[in-house]
N, C-alpha and C positions, 0 to 999 in steps of 0.2 A: 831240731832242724832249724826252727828261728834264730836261734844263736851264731849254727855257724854259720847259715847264711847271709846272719850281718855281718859275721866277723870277715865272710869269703868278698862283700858287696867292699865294705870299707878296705880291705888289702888290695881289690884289685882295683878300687877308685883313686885310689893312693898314688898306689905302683904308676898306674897312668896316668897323673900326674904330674909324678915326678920325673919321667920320660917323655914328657912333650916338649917337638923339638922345640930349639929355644927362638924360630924364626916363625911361630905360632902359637894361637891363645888357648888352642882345642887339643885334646890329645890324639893321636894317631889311629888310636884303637880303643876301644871304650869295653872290654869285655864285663865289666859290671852290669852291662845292659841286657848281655844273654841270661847270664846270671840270674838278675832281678826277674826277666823276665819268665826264666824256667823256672823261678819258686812262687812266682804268682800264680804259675798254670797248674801248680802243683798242690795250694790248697786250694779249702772250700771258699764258695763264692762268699758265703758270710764274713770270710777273713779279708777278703780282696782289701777294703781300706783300709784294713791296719795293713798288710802289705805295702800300698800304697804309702802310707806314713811312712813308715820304717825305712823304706828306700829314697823316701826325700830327705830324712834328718841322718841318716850312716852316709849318704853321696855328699852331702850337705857338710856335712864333718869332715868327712875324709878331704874333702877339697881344700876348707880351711887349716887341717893340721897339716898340708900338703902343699901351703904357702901361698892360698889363692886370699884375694881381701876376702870379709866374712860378706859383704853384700852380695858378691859375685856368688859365693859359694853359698848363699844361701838363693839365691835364684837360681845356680845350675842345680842345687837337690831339689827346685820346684819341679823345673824340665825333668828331672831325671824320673821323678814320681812321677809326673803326668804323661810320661809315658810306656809308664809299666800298665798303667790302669787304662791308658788307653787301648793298647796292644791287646790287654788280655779281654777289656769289654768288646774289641770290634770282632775278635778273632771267635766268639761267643754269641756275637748279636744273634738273635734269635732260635736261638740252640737251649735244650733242656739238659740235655746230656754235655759230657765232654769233650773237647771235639779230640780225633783221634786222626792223626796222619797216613791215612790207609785209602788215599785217592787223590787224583787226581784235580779236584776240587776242593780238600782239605790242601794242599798245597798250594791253590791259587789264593785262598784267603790266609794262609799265614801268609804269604809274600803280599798281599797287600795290606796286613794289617798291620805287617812291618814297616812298609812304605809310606803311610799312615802316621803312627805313631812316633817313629824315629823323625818322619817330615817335621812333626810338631814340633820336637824337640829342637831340632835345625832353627825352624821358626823361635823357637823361646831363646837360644842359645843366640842367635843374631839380634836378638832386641836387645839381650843383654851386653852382649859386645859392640852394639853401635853408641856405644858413649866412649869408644874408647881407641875406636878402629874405624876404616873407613871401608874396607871391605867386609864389613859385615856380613852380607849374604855369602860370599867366597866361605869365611869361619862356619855359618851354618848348613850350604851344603858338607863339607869336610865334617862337620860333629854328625849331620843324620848319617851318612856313608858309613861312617865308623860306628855309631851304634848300630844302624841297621846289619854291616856284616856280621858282629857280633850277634845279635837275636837272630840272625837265618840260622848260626852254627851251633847255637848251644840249647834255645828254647825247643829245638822239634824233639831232642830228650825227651821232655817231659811228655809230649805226646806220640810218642808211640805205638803205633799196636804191637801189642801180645805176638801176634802172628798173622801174616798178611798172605796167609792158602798159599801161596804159589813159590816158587822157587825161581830164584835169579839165574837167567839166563848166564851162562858161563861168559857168552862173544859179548856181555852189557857190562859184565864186571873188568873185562879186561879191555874193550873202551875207555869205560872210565878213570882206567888207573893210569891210559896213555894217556887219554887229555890231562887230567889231573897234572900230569907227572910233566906233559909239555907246557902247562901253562908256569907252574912254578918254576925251572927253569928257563924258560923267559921272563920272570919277573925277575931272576937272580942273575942274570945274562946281560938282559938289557941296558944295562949302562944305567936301570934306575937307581937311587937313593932312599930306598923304603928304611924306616928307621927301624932299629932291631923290635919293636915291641907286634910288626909284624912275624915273626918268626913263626907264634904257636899256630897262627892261623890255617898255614899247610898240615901239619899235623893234625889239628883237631878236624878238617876237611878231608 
């Protein structure tokens, strides 16, 4: 599982580099972040640092083989590590057990451990790019946004329950699939410019 999760961490750090449009320094969509962030939730805590390495020196790589200078790309695999380990220590602060997605309260702390962590990220990613940019802050809201959508879609995988007793309401499921279905359709309507590396996002939602 270490293997291919570097090998999935660096293809998809790549990919998304190599698709950032060319009127920006950040890429669109960061899904190495869900990624990273669903294999940290998924071993033990004792491994957490090496996690944390491993996803600084594979982002860290991938960015450099991926045409970014090596200084840059080795400060975005700082960001990129500090905030895997941050995500997964807040999302755990004071917990013995694992946390499991089976409340309504386990849902308020992943969404702000995301907000959190991906923040930081923002923050490290615009310190890095203000020697080179002057909207700096603009580049790191735009990288936390995109890492943060990535960790709400792919890290609640790793916590999930087994079984949460009750059964979904039929009129919740079919809610859902009309807002779902009307918001994507307005993002594809709108006359917006989303660049294709949004695509999987509807699907994987």
């Amino acid at each position: 599982m270490w293997v291919l999760a570097a090998i999935a961490i660096f293809v998809l750090s790549r990919l998304s580099v190599l698709v950032t449009p060319q009127d920006s320094t950040v890429a669109a969509w960061w899904p190495a972040a869900g990624v990273s962030a669903l294999f940290i939730l998924r071993t033990p805590r004792s491994q957490w640092g090496a996690v944390v390495v491993m996803v600084g020196l594979v982002t860290g790589v991938a960015n450099a083989v991926a045409g970014r200078p090596l200084p840059v790309s080795i400060c975005f695999g700082i960001a990129n590590a500090a905030e895997a380990g941050v995500f997964a220590q807040l999302l755990h602060y004071g917990r013995r057990n694992r946390l499991l997605l089976d409340s309504v309260s386990s849902a308020w702390r992943l969404s702000l451990s995301t907000i959190a962590a991906s923040g930081l990220l923002g923050v490290l990613v615009g310190a890095v790019v203000a020697q080179s940019t002057s909207e700096a802050a603009v580049v790191g809201v735009h990288a936390a946004a995109s890492h943060a959508g990535a960790i709400l879609l792919i890290a609640p995988f790793a916590i999930l329950p087994p079984h949460i007793g009750q059964p979904t309401p039929i009129g919740e499921i079919i809610a859902q699939i009309v807002i779902l279905t009307a918001i994507l359709v307005l993002l594809a309507t709108g006359g917006s410019s989303l660049p294709l590396t949004f695509l999987p996002v509807g699907i994987i939602t």
